[in-house]
MMTF fields as JSON, N, C-alpha, C and O atoms, coordinates in Angstrom:
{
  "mmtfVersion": "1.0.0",
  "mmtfProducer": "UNKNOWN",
  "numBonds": 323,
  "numAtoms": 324,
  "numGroups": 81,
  "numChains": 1,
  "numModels": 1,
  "chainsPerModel": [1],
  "groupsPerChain": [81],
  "chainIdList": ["A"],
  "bondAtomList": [4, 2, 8, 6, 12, 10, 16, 14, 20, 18, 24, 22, 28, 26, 32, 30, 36, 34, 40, 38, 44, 42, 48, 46, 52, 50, 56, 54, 60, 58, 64, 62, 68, 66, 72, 70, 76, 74, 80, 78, 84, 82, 88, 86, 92, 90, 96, 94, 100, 98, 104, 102, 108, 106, 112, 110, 116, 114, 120, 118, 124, 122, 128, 126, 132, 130, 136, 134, 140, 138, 144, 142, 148, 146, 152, 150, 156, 154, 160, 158, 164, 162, 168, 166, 172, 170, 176, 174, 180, 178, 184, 182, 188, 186, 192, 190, 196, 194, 200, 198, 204, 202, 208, 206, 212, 210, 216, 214, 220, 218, 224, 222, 228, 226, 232, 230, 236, 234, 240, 238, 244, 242, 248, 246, 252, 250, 256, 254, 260, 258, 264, 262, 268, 266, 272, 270, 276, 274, 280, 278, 284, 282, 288, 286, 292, 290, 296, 294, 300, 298, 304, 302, 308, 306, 312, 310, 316, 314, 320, 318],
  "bondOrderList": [1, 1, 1, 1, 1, 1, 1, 1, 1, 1, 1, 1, 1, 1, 1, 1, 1, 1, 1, 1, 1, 1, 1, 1, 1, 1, 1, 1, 1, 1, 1, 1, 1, 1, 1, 1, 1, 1, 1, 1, 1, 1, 1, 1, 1, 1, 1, 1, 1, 1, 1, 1, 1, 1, 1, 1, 1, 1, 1, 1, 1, 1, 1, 1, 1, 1, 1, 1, 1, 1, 1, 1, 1, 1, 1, 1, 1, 1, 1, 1],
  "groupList": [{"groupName": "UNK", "atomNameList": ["N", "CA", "C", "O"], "elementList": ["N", "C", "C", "O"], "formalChargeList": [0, 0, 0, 0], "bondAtomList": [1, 0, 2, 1, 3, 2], "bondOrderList": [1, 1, 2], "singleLetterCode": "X", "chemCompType": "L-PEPTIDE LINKING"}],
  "groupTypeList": [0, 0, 0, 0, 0, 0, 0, 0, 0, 0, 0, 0, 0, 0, 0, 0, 0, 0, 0, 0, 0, 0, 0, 0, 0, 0, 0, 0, 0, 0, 0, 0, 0, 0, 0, 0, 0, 0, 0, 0, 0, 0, 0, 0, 0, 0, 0, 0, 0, 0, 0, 0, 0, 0, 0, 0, 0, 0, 0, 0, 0, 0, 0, 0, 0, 0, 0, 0, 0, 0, 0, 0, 0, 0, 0, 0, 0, 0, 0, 0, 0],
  "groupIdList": [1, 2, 3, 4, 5, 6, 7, 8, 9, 10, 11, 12, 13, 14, 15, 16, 17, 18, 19, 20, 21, 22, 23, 24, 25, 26, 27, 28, 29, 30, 31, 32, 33, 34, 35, 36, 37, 38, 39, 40, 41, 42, 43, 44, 45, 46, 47, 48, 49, 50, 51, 52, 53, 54, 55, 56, 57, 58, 59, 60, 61, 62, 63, 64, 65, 66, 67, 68, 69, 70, 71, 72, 73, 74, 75, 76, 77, 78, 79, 80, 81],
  "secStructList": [7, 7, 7, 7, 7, 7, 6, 6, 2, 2, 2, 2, 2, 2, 6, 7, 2, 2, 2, 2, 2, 2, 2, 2, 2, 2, 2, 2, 2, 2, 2, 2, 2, 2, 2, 2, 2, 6, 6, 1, 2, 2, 2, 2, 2, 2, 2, 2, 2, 2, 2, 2, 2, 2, 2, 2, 2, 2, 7, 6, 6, 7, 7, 1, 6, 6, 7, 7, 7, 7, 7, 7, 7, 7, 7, 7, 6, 6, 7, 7, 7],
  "xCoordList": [88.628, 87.403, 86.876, 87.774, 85.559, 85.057, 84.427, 84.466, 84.153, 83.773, 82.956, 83.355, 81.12, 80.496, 80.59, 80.271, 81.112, 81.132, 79.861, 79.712, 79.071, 77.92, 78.736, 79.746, 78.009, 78.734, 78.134, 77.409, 78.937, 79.082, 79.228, 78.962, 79.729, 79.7, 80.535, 80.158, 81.927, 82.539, 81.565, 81.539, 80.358, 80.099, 78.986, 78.38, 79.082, 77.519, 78.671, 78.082, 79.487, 80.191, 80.518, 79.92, 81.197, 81.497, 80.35, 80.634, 78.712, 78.074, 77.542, 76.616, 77.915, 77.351, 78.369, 79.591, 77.671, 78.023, 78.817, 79.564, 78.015, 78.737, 80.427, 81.218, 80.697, 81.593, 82.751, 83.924, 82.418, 83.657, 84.103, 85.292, 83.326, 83.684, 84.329, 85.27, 84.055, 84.645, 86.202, 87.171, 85.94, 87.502, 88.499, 89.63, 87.555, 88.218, 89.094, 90.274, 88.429, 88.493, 89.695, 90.693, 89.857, 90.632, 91.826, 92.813, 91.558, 93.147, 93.968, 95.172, 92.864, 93.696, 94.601, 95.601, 94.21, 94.411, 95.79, 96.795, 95.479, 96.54, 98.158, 99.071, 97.894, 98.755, 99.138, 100.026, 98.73, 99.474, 99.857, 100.865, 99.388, 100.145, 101.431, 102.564, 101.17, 103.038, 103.859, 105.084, 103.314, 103.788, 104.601, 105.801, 104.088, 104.471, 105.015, 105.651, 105.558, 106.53, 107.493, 108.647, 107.355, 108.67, 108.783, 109.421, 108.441, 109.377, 109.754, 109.792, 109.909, 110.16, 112.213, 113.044, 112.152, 113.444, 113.892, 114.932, 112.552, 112.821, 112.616, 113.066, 111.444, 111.305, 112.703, 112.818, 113.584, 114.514, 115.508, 116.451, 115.487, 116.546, 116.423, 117.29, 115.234, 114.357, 114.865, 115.797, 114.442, 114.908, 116.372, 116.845, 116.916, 118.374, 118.993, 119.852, 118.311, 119.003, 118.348, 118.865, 117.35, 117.343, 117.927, 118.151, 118.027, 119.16, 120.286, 121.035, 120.779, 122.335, 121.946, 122.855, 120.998, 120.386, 120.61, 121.096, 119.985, 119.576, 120.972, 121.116, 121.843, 123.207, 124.445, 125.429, 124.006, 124.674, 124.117, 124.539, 122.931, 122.718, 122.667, 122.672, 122.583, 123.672, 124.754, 125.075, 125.283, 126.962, 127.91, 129.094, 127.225, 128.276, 129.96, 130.68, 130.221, 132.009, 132.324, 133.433, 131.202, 131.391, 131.225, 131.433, 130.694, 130.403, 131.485, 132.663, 131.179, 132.46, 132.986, 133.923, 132.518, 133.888, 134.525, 135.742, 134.221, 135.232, 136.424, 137.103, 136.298, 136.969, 138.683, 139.136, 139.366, 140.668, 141.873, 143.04, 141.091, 141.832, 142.361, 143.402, 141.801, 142.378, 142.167, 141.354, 142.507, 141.959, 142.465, 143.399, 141.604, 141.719, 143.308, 144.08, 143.494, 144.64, 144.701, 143.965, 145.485, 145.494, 145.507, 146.598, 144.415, 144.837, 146.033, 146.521, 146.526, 147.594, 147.663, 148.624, 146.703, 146.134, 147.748, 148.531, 147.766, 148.523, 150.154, 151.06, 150.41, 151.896, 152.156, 151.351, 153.73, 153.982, 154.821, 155.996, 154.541, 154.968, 154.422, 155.078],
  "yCoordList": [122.862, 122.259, 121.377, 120.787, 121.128, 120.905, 119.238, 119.044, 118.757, 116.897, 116.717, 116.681, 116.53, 115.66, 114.287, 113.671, 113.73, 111.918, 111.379, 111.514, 110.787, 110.148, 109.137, 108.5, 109.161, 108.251, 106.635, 106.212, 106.239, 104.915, 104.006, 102.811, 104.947, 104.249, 103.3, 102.576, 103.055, 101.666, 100.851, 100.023, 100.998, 99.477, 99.045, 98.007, 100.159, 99.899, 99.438, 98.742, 99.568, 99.146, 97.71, 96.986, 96.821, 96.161, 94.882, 93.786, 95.462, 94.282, 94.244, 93.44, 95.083, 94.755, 93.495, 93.634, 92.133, 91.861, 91.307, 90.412, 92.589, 92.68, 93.386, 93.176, 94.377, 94.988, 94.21, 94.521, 93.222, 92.386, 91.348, 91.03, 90.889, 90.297, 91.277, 90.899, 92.41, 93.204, 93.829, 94.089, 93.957, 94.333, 92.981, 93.013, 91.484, 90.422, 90.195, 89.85, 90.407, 90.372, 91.507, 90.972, 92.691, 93.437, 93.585, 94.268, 92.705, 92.836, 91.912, 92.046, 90.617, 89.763, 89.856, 89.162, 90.658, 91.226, 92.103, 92.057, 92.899, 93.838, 93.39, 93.867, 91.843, 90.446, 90.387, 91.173, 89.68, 89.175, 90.39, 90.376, 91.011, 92.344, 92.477, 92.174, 92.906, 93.445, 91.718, 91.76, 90.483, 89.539, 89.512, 89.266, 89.737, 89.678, 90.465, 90.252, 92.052, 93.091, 92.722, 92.967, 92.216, 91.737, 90.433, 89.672, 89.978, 88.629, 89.589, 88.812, 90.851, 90.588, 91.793, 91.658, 92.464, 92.981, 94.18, 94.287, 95.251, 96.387, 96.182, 96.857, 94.536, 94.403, 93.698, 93.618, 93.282, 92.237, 93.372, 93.312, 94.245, 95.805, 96.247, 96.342, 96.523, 97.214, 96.232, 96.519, 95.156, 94.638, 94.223, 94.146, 94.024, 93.981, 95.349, 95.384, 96.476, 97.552, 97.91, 98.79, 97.246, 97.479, 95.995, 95.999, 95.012, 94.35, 94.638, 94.21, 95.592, 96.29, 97.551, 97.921, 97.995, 98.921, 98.688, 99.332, 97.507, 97.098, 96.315, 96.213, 95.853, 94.9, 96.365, 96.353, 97.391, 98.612, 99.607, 100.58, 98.727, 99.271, 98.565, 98.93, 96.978, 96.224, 96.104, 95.956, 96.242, 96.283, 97.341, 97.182, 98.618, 99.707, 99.516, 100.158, 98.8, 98.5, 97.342, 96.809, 96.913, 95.45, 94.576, 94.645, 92.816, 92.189, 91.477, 91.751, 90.623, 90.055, 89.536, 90.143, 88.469, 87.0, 88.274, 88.141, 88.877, 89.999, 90.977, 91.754, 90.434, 91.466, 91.09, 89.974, 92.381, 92.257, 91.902, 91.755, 91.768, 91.878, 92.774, 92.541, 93.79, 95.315, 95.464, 94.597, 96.176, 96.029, 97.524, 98.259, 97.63, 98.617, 98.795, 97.915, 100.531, 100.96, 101.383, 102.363, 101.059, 100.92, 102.473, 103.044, 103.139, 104.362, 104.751, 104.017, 105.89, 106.529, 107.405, 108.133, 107.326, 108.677, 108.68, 107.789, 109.798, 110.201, 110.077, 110.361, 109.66, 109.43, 111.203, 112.083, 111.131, 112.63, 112.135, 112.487, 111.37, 111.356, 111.889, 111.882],
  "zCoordList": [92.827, 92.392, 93.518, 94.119, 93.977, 95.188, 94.141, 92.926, 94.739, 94.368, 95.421, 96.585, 94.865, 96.266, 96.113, 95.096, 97.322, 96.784, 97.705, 98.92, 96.833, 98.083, 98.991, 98.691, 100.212, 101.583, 100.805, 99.904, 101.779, 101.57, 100.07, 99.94, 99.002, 97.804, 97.423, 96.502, 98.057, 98.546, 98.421, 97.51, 99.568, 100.203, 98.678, 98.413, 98.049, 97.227, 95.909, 95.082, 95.712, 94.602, 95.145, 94.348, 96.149, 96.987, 96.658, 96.175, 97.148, 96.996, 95.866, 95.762, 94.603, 93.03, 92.67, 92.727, 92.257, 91.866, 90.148, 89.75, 89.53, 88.089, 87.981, 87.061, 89.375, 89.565, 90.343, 90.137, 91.215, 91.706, 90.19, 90.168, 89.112, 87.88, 87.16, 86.462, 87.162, 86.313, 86.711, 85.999, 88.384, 89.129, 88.86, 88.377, 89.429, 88.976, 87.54, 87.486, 86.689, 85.26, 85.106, 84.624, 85.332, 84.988, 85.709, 85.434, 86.869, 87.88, 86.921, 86.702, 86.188, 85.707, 84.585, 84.399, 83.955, 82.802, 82.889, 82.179, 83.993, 84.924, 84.56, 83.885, 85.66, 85.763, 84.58, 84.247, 83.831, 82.324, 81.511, 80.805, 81.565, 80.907, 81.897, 81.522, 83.048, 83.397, 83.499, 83.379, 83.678, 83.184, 82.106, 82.231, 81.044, 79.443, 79.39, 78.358, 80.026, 79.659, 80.596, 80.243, 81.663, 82.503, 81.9, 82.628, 80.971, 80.695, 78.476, 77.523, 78.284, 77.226, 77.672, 78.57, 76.846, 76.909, 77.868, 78.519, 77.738, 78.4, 80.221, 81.147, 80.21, 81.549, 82.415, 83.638, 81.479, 82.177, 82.046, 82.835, 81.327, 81.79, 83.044, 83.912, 83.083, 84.766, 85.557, 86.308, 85.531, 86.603, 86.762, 87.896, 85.969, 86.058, 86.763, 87.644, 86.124, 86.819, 88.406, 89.094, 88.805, 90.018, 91.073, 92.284, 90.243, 91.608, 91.619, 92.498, 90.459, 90.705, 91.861, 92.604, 91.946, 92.384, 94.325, 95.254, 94.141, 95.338, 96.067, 97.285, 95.146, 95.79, 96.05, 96.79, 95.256, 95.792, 97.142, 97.766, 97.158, 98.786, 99.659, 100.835, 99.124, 100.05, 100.836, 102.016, 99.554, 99.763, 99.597, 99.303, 99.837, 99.445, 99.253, 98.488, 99.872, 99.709, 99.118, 99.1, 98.573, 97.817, 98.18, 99.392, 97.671, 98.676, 99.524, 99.298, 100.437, 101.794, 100.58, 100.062, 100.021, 99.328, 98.139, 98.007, 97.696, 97.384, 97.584, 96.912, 99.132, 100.368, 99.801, 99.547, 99.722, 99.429, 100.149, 99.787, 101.627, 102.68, 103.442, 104.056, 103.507, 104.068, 105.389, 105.711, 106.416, 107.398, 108.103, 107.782, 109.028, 109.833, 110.519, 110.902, 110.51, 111.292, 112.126, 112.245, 113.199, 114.429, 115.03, 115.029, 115.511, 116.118, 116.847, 117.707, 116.531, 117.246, 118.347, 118.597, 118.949, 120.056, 120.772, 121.103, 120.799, 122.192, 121.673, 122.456, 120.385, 119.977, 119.291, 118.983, 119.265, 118.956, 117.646, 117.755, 116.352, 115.708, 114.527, 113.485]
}
């Protein structure tokens, strides 16, 4: 399906000013809505599951003050055992 868009209709939306109140008005709206779902149950799931999300791509092996103490073994090159 082919779409003609007239040129420059950005700039003509841009200097209406009933349309920057109305973008204003509805970004705000935007805001308090995902506000109010990240502060009720399913939003504090989401985000809970993405800083587990994110501390597992942190820390793939877990974090340091966790560290068990393990440490690297000493290569053997060149021994015939």
């Amino acid at each position: 399906m082919l779409i003609a868009v007239r040129a420059n209709w950005q700039d003509r939306l841009a200097a209406d000013p009933d349309y920057r109140t109305w973008a204003d008005a509805r970004a705000a709206e935007d805001q308090r809505a995902f506000e109010d779902w990240l502060d009720g149950p399913e939003g504090r799931a989401w985000l809970n599951a993405e800083i587990r999300t994110e501390e597992e791509r942190r820390y793939p092996y877990g974090r340091p003050e966790r560290d068990t103490g393990w440490r690297w073994e000493r290569p053997t090159w060149g021994s015939a055992s």
